[in-house]
C-alpha positions in Angstrom: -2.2 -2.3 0.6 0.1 0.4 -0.9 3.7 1.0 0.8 3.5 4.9 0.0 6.1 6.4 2.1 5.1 9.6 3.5 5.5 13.0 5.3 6.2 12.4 8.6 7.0 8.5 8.7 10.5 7.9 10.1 10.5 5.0 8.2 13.9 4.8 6.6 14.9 8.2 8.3 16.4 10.9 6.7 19.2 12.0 4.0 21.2 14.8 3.1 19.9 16.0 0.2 22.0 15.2 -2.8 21.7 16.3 -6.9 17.7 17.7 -8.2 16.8 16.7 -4.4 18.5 19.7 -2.9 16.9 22.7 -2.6 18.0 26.3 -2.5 17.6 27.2 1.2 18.1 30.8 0.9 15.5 31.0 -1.3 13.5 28.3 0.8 14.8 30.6 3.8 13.0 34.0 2.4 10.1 32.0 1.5 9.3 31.0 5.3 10.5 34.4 6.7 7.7 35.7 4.7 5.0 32.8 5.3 5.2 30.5 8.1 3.9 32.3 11.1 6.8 32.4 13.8 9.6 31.5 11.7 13.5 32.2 12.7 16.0 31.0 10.4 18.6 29.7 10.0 17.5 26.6 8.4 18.8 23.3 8.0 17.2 20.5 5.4 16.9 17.2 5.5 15.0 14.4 2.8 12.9 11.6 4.1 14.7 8.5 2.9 10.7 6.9 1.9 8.4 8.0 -0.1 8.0 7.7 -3.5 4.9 10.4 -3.9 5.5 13.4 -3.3 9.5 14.2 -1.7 9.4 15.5 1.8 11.7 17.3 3.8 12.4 17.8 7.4 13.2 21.8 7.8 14.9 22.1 11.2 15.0 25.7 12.2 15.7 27.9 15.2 11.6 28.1 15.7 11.1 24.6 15.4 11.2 21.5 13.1 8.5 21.9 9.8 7.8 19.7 6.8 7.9 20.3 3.4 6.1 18.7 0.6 6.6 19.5 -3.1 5.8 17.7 -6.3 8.1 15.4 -7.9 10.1 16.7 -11.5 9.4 15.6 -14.6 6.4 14.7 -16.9 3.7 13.4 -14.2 0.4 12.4 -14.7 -2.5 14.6 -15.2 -4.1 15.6 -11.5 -1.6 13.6 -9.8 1.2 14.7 -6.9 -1.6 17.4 -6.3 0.1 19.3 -3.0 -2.0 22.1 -3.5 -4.9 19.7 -2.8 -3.4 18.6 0.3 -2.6 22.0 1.7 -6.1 23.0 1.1 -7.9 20.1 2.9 -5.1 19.7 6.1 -6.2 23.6 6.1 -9.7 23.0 6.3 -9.7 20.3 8.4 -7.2 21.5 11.1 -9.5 24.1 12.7 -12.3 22.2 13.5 -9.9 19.9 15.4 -9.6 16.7 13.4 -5.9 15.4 13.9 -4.0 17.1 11.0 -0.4 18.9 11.0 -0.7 22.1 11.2 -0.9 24.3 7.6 1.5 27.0 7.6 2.1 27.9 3.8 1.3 27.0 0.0 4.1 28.0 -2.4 3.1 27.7 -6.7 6.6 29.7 -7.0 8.4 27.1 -9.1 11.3 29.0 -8.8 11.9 29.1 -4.4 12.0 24.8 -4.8 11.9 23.5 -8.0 8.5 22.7 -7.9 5.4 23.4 -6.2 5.3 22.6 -2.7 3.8 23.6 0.8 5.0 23.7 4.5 3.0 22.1 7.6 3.8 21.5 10.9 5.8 18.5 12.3 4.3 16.0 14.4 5.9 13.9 16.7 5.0 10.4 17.8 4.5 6.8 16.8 3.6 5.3 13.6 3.2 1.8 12.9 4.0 0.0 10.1 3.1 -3.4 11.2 -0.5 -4.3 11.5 0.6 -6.9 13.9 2.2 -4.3 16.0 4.4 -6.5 17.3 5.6 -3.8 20.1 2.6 -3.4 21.6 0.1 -5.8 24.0 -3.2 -6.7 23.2 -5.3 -4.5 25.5 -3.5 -1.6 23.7 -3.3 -3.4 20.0 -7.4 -3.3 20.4 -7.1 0.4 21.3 -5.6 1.8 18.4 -7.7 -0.1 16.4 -10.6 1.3 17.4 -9.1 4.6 17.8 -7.9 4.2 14.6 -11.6 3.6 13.2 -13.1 6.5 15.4 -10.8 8.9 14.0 -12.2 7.9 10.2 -15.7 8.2 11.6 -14.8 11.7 12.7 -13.3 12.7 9.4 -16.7 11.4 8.1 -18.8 13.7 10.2 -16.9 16.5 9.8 -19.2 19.1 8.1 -18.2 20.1 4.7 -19.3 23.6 5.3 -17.9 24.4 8.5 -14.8 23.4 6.6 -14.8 26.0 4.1 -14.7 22.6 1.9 -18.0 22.6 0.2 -16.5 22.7 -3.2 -13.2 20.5 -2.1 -14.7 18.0 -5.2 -18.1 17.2 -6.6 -21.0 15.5 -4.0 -22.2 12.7 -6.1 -21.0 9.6 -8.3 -17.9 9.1 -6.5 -17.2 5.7 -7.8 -18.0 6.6 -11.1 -15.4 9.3 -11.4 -13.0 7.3 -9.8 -13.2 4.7 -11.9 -12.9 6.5 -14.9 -9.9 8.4 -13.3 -8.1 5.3 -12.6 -9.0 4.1 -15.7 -7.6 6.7 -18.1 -4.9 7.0 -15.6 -4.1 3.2 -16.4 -4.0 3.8 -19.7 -1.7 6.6 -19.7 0.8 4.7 -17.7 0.0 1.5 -19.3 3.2 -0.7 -19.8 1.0 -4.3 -20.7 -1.9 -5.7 -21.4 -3.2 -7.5 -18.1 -6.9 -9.8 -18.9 -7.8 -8.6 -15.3 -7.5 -5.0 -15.7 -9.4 -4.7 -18.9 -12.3 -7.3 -17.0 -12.3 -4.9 -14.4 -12.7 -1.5 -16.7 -15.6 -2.6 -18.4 -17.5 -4.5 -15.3 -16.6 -2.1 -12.2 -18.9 1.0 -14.0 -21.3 -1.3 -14.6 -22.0 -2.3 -11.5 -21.3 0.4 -9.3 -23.5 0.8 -6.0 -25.7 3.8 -5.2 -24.1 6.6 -3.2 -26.0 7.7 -0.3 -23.8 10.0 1.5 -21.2 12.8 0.5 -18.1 13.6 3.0 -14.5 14.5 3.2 -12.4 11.0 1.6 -8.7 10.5 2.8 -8.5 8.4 0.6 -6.0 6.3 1.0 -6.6 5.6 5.0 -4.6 3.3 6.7 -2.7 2.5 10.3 0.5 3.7 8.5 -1.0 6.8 7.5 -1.4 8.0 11.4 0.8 9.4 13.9 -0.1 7.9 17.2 0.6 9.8 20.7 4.2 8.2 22.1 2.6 6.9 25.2 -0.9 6.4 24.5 -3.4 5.0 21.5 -4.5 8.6 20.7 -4.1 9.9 17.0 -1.8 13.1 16.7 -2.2 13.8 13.1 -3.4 11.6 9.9 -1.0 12.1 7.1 -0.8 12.0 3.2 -4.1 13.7 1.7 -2.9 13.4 -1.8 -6.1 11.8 -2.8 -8.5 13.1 -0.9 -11.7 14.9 -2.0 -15.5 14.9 -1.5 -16.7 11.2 -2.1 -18.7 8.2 -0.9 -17.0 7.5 3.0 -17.9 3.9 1.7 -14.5 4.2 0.1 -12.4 5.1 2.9 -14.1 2.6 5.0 -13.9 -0.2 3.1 -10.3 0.4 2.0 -9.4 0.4 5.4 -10.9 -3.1 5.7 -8.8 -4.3 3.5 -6.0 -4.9 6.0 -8.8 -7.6 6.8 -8.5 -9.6 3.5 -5.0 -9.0 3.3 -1.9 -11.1 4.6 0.3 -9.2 7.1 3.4 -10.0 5.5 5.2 -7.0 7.9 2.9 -4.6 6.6 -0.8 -3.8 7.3 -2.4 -6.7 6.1 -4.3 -8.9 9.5 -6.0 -11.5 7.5 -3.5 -14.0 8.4 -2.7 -13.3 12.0 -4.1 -15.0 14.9 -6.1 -11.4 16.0 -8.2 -12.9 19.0 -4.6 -13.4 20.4 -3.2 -10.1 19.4 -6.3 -8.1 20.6 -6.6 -6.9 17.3 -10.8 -6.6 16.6 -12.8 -9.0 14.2 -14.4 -7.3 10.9 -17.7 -7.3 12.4 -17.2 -5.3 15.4 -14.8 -3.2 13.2 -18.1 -2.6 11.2 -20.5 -2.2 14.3 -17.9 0.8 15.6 -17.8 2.8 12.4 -22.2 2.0 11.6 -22.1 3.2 15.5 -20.1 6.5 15.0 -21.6 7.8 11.7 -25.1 6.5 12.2 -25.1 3.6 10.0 -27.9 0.5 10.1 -24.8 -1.4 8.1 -22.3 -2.1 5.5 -23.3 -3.3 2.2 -21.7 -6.7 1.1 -18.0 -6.0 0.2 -17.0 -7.6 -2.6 -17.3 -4.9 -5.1 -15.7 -2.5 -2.7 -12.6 -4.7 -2.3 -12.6 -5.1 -6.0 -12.4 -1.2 -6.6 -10.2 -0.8 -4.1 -7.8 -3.5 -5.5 -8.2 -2.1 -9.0 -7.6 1.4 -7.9 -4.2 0.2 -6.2 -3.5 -1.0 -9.1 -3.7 1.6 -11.0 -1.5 3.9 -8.9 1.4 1.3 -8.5 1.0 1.0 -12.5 1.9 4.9 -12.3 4.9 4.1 -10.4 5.8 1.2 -12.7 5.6 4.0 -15.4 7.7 6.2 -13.8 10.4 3.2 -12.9 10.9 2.5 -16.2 11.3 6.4 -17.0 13.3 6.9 -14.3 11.5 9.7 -12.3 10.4 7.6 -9.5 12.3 9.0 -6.0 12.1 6.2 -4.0 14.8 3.0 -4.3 11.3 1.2 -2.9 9.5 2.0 -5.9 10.6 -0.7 -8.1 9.9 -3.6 -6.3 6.2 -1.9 -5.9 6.0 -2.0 -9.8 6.0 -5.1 -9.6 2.9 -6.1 -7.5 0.6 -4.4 -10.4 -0.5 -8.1 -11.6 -0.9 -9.9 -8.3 -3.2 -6.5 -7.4 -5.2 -6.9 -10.5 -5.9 -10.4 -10.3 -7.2 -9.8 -6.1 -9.5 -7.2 -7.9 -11.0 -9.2 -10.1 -11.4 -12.2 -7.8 -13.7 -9.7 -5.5 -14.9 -8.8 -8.3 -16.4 -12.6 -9.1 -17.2 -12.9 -5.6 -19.5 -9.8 -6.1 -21.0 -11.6 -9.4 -18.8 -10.7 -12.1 
């Protein structure tokens, strides 16, 4: 699974701000005075030490504590770091009561931060980073498991409409657009040739699976992406919408299964854990609560999903690799992700046989 460091994650804490990371806060300052709802200054800024995305900020004011998210500087990829996507879903999705931070503003002023960047709510809580969650017991490790697949089940019910997110992305072929994003996004970042990746580009769109239902996508959905309640397994807020859009929910699903055919290896990965033990649900009952919630008879067999899902990862850490060896990265975590491009290529393509290839 990825290690994308985001929002809200006090993962590696936070920084002062030092060299293109600072921002002007008396421009910043103005901004919120005139947009975010209930703001008193003054402010004070702080940079989340993770994430490699987008760079996020903890705003601590005399109202409250806010976040801000803006796009990274430099030459980026076509489509990608979208903010303006995320502020536009976690504003759609926020009064209809699915667990999102609130949206307070959108700013395209390059000139307030340096770059495009919005303002949401903070959320306090837990978040784990451990699939193994190694803190908790197992009546509660089997809670926020399933809480964790209710709340996906939710986001997949949510109606598009109601949401004012009807035209958030395009209702059909999912797969096949996703494919040949991360495809020519691949090739733009492309560093090497790798056999697997060029297997996988010509059989993944050949063999795609039929869509049969349209919903809001995370996409990339995962324990790590959640803030949990402090004292119970209740989901606060899900973070990081970067990719999100209208799509096949097979996606999101499936990508959170993942963690299933993945080793833990301190991360999200269960495949290797002794989860009758930790409380931490099989596959198939993982599968029987998400068929229950959205209606489902079942899952189609997985192999090509994984296989997507692998090459997909790929293809973003390959962006990352790019931007390593360019030097625009903002994470120190980001070069020792470059470097899991080839083992995440060859698990795609060995799905990929599995499925038939």
């Amino acid at each position: 699974m990825t290690e994308t460091l985001d929002a809200q994650k006090a993962f590696s804490g936070t920084v002062i701000p030092e060299g293109a990371d600072k921002l002007d806060e008396v421009k910043l300052t103005a901004w919120m005075a005139e947009n975010v709802e209930g703001f008193t200054g003054p402010i004070t800024v702080r940079k989340f030490a993770g994430g490699q995305s987008n760079p996020t900020y903890k705003i601590s004011a005399e109202s409250g504590e806010y976040v801000l998210r803006r796009k990274p500087f430099g030459k980026l990829l076509p489509s990608a770091h979208a903010v303006d996507r995320e502020f536009r879903v976690i504003s759609g999705l926020y009064p209809t009561g699915f667990p999102v931070a609130r949206p307070y503003g959108l700013c395209t002023d390059d000139d307030v931060a340096g770059s495009m960047f919005y303002v949401m709510g903070m959320v306090e809580g837990r978040t784990f980073w451990n699939g193994a969650l190694p803190d908790s017991n197992p009546d509660e490790r089997r809670a926020i498991y399933m809480e964790m697949i209710d709340v996906l089940a939710a986001l997949h019910n949510v109606d598009v409409d109601a949401a004012d997110l009807s035209e958030f992305g395009k209702p059909g072929n999912y797969f096949g657009r996703q494919i040949e994003r991360w495809t020519k996004q691949y090739r733009l970042s492309e560093t090497e040739t790798m056999p697997e990746m060029e297997s996988l580009m010509k059989w993944l769109p050949e063999t795609m699976p039929e869509q049969t239902r349209t919903s809001v996508v995370h996409g990339d959905y995962r324990i790590d992406n959640a803030i949990f309640d402090a004292h119970e397994a209740k989901v606060r807020a899900v973070l990081d919408w970067e990719l999100s859009t209208l799509g096949d929910p097979l996606a999101d699903f499936t990508y959170v299964c993942m963690a299933w055919v993945t080793p833990n290896e301190g991360r999200s990965g269960v495949m290797d854990l002794d989860r009758a033990a930790l409380g931490i649900p099989e596959l198939e009952e993982v599968i029987e609560r998400y068929c229950a919630a959205t209606g489902r008879d079942g899952i189609p067999d997985m192999n090509w999903y994984f296989a997507y899902n692998f090459f997909r990862l790929a293809g973003i850490i390959q962006g990352i690799k790019k931007r390593v060896i360019e030097g625009t990265a903002s994470s120190a975590h980001a070069k020792n992700m470059s470097e899991r491009v080839t083992p995440l290529a060859q698990a795609a393509w060995a799905f990929a046989q599995k499925a038939g290839a």
